[in-house]
C-alpha positions as CSV (number, residue, x, y, z in Angstrom):
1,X,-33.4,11.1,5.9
2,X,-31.9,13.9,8.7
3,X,-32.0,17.6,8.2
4,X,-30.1,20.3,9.9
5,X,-31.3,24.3,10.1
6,X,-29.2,26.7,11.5
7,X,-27.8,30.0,11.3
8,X,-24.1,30.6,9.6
9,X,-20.9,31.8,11.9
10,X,-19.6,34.5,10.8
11,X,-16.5,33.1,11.0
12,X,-17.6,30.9,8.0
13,X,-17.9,33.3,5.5
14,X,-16.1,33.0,2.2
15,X,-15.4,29.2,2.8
16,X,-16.1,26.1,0.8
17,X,-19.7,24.9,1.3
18,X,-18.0,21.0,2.0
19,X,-15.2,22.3,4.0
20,X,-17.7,24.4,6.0
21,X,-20.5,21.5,6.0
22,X,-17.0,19.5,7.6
23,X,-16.4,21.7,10.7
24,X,-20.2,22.8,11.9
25,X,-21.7,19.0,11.8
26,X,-18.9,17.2,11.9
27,X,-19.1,15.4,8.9
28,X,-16.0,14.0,7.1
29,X,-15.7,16.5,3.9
30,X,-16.0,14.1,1.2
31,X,-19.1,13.1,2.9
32,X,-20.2,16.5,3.0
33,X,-19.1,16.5,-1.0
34,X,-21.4,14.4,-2.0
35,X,-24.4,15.8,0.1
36,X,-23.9,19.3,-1.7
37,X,-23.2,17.1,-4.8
38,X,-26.8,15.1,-4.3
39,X,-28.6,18.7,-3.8
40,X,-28.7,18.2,-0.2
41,X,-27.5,21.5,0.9
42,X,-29.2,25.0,0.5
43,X,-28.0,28.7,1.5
44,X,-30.7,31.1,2.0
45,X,-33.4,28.8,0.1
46,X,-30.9,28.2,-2.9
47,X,-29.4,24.8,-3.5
48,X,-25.9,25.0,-3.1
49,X,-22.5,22.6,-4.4
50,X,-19.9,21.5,-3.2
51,X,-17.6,24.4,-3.9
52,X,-19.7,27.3,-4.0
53,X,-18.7,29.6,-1.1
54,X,-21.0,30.3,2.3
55,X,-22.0,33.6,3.8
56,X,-22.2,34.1,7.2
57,X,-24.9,35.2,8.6
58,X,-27.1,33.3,6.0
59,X,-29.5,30.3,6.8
60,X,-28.0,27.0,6.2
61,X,-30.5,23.9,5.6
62,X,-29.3,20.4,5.0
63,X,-30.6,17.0,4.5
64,X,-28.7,13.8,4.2
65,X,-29.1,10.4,4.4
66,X,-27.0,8.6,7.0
67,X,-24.1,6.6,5.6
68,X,-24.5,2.6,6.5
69,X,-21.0,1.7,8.5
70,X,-19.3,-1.1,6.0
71,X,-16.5,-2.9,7.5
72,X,-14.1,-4.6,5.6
73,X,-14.5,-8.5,5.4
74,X,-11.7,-11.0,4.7
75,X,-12.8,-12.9,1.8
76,X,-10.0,-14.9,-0.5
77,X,-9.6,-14.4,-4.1
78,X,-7.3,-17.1,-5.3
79,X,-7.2,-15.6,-8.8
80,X,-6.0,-11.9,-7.4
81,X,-2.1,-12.4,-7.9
82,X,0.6,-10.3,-5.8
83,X,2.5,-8.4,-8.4
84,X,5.3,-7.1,-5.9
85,X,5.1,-6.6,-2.5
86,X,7.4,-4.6,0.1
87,X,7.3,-3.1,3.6
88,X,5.8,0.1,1.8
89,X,3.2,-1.3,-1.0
90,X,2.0,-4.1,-2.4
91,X,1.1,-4.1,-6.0
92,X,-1.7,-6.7,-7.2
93,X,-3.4,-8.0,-10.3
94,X,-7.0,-7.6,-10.3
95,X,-9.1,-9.6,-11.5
96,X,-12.9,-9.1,-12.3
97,X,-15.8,-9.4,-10.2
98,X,-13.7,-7.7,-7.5
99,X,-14.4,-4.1,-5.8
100,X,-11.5,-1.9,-5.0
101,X,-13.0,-1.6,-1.1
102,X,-16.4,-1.9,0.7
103,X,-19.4,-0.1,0.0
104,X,-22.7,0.1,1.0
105,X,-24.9,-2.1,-1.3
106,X,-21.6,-4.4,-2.7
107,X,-21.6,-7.8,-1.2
108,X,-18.5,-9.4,-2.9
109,X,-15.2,-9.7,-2.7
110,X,-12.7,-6.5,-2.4
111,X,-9.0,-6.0,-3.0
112,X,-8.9,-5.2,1.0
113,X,-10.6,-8.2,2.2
114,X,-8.7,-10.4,-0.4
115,X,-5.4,-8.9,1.2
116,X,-6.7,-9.2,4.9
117,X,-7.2,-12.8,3.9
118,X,-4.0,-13.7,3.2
119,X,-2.5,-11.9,5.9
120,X,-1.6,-8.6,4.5
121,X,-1.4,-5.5,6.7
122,X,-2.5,-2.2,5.2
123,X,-1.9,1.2,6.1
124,X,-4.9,2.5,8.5
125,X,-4.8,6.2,6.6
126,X,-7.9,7.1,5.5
127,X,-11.9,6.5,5.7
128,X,-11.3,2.5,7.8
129,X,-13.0,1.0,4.7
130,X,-10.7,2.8,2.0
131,X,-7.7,2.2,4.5
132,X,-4.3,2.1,2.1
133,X,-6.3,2.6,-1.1
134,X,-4.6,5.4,-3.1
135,X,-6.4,4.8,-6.7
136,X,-9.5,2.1,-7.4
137,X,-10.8,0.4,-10.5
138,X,-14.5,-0.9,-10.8
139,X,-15.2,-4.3,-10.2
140,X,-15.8,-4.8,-14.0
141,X,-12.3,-3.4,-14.9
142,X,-9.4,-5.7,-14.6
143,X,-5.7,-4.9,-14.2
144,X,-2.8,-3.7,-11.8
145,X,-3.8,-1.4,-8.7
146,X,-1.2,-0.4,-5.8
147,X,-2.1,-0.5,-2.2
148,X,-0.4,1.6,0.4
149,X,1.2,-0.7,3.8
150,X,3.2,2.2,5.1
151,X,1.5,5.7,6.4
152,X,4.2,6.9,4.3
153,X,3.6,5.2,1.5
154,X,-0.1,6.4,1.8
155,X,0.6,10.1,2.0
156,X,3.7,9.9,-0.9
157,X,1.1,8.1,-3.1
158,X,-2.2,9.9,-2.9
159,X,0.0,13.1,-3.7
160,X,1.3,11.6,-6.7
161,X,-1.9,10.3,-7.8
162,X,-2.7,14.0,-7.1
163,X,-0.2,15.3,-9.0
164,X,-0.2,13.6,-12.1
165,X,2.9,12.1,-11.5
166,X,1.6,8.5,-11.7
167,X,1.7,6.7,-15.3
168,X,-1.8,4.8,-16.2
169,X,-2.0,2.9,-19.2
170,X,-5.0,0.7,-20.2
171,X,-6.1,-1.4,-23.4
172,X,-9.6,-1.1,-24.2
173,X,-11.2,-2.6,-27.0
174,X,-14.2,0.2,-28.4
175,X,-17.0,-0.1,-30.9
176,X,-16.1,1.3,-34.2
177,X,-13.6,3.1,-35.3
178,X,-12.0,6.3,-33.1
179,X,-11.6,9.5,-35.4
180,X,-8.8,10.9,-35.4
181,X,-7.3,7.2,-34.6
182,X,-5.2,9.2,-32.1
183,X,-6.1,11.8,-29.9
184,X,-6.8,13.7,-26.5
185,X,-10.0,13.9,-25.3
186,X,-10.5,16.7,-22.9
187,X,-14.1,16.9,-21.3
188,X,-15.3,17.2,-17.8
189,X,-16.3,14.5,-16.1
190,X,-19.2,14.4,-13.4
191,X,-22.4,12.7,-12.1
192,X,-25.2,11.6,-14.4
193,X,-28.3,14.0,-14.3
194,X,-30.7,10.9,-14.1
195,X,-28.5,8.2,-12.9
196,X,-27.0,7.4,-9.1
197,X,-25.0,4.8,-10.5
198,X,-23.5,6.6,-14.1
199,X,-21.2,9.5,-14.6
200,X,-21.0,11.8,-17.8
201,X,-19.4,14.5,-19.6
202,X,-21.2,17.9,-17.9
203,X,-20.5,21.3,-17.6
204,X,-19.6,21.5,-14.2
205,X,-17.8,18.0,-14.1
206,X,-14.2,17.8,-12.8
207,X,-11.7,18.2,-15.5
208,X,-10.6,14.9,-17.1
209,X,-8.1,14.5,-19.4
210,X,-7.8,10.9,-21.7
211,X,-5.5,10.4,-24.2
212,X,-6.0,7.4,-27.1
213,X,-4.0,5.4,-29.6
214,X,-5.1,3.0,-31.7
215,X,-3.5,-0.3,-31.6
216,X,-5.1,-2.2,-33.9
217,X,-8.6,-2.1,-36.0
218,X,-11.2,-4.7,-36.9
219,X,-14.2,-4.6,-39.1
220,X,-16.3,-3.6,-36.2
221,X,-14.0,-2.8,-33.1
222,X,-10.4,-0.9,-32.3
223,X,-7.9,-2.1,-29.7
224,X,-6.5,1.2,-27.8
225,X,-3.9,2.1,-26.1
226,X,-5.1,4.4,-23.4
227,X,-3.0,6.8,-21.2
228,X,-5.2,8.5,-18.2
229,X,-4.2,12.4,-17.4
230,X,-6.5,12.4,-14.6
231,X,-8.4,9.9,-12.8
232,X,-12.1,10.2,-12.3
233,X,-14.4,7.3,-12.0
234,X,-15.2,6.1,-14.9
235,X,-13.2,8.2,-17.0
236,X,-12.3,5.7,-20.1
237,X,-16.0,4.0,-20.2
238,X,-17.4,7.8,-20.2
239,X,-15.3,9.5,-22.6
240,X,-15.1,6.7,-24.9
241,X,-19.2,6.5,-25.0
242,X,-19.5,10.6,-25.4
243,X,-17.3,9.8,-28.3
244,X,-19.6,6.9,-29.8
245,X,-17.6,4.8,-29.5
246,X,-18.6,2.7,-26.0
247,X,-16.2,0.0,-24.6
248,X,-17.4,-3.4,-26.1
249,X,-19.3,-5.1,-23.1
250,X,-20.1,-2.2,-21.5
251,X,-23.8,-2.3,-21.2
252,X,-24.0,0.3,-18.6
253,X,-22.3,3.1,-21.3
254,X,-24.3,2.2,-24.4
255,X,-22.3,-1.3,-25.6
256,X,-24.3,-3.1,-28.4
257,X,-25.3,-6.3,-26.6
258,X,-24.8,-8.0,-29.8
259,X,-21.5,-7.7,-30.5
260,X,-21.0,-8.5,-26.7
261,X,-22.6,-12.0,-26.9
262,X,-20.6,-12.6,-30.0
263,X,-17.5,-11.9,-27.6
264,X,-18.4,-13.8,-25.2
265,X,-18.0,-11.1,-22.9
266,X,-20.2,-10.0,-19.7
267,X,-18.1,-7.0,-18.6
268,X,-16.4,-3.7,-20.4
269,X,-13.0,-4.8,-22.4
270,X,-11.1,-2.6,-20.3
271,X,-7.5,-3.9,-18.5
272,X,-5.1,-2.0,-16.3
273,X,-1.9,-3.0,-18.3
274,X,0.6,-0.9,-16.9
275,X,1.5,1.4,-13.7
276,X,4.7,3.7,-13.0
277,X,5.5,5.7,-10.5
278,X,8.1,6.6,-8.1
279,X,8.6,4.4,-5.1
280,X,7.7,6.1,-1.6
281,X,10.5,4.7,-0.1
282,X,13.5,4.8,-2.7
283,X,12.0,7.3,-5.1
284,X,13.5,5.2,-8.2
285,X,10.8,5.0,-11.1
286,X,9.1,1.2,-10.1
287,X,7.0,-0.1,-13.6
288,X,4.5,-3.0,-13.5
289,X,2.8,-4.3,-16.3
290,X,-0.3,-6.9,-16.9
291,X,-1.1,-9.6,-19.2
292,X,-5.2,-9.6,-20.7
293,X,-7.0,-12.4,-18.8
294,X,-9.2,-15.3,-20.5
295,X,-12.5,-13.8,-20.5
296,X,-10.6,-10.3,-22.5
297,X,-7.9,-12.6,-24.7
298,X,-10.7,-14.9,-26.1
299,X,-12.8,-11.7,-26.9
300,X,-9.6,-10.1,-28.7
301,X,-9.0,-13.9,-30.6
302,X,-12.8,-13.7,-31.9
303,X,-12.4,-10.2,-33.4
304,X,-9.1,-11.2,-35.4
305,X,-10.4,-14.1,-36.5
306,X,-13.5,-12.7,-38.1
């Protein structure tokens, strides 16, 4: 752990505690997020977040622990299928067991070092471990992500991610029955009070915005069809579980481990099927879509057959 005292510029006053965290130790300022966000950073003896404001001439204590340096490492995924690829972006297939990028305490494969292996080259905007990623899915989630190859490409997508202007739609397969069978859910989404690893609806979460349809309904489960408003991590798997109604498989959100081993299953039933947006090059509308894999189809077979 390192720790920093020090009086506030004046010239800081009124700013965001992260951007201000950003220019007086350097820190990158989603780094400097998630120290205010971990209840590293006080003003004047009072814990402070991320996006509170600072007052110069107040006393400024902060403790962090230093980040590990991750590097990305090639690693081939033979089951990680190229969807499209172009001079701008290259659109891939996910498939489980695979991280979106490196992080400190993940040891297997990514989507960057499963492209570095077969001789992709990314776009270098960004953190050198997130390089080209403009939007991630967990390693347990399977389905269709875009990667950025052009600096272009980089800036056009993360503002359309941004923006909203990017269409996400998943199928999840949840316990019980959804009521209404259709609907918005609208809850804020942010870290778990007792959990590093979890997110959950919370006051002072980041507004997140998930809309449901069912598909199809079994005695126990309900197929949905699920279109993402905003993007936070974990979104579907938290909103779905505040809702009682956890993805089946998802042990970390609540799943009944039951129904799970009936399935088969050993992740979340949850599959990036389709993604839209406008190309960074052409700006025509490009649409990809995704077929379930094995592991999600046999799961999906069992519940139709019983």
């Amino acid at each position: 752990m390192e720790s920093r005292s020090l009086p506030l510029p004046d010239g800081l006053d009124g700013t965001r505690v992260d951007a201000g965290l950003a220019k007086v130790l350097g820190f990158s300022r989603s780094f400097a997020a998630e120290i205010a966000e971990a209840g590293g950073v006080t003003l004047d003896g009072v814990t402070v977040g991320k996006s509170d404001r600072l007052r110069g001439g107040g006393w400024l204590e902060v403790a962090w622990t230093p980040k590990e340096e991750v590097t990305i490492v090639p690693i081939a995924v033979p089951d990680l299928r190229v969807v499209y690829d172009d001079d701008s972006i290259v659109v891939i297939d996910k498939p489980v067991g695979v991280a979106a990028h490196p992080s400190v305490g993940w040891t297997g494969p990514t989507v960057l070092g499963a492209l570095s292996a077969a001789g992709y080259r990314i776009s270098t905007s960004g953190a050198a471990e997130r390089a080209g990623i403009v939007h991630r899915l967990d390693a347990g989630t399977s389905g269709l992500m875009v990667v950025a190859k052009s600096e272009r490409a980089y800036t056009a997508l993360k503002r359309a991610f941004h923006d909203r202007e990017v269409e996400k739609i998943y199928h999840a397969v949840v316990q019980g029955h959804p009521d209404p069978l259709s609907g918005t859910i609208d809850a804020p989404i942010g870290r778990h009070p007792k959990s590093d690893w979890k997110f959950a609806v919370t006051a002072n979460g980041k507004p997140s915005v998930t809309h449901y349809e069912t598909l199809e309904a079994f005695p126990a489960a309900s197929l949905l069809e699920i279109h993402l408003e905003t993007g936070r991590t974990h979104q579907i798997r938290v909103h779905m579980a505040a809702q009682r109604h956890p993805c089946v498989g998802d042990a970390m959100y609540g799943a009944d481990p039951t129904i799970s081993a009936r399935l088969g299953l050993t992740r979340q039933w949850l599959h990036a099927m389709r993604l839209a947006f406008r190309h960074p090059e052409t700006g025509e509308i490009v649409t990809f879509s995704s077929e379930y894999p094995a592991d999600l189809q046999h799961a999906l077979d069992v519940l139709r057959e019983n």
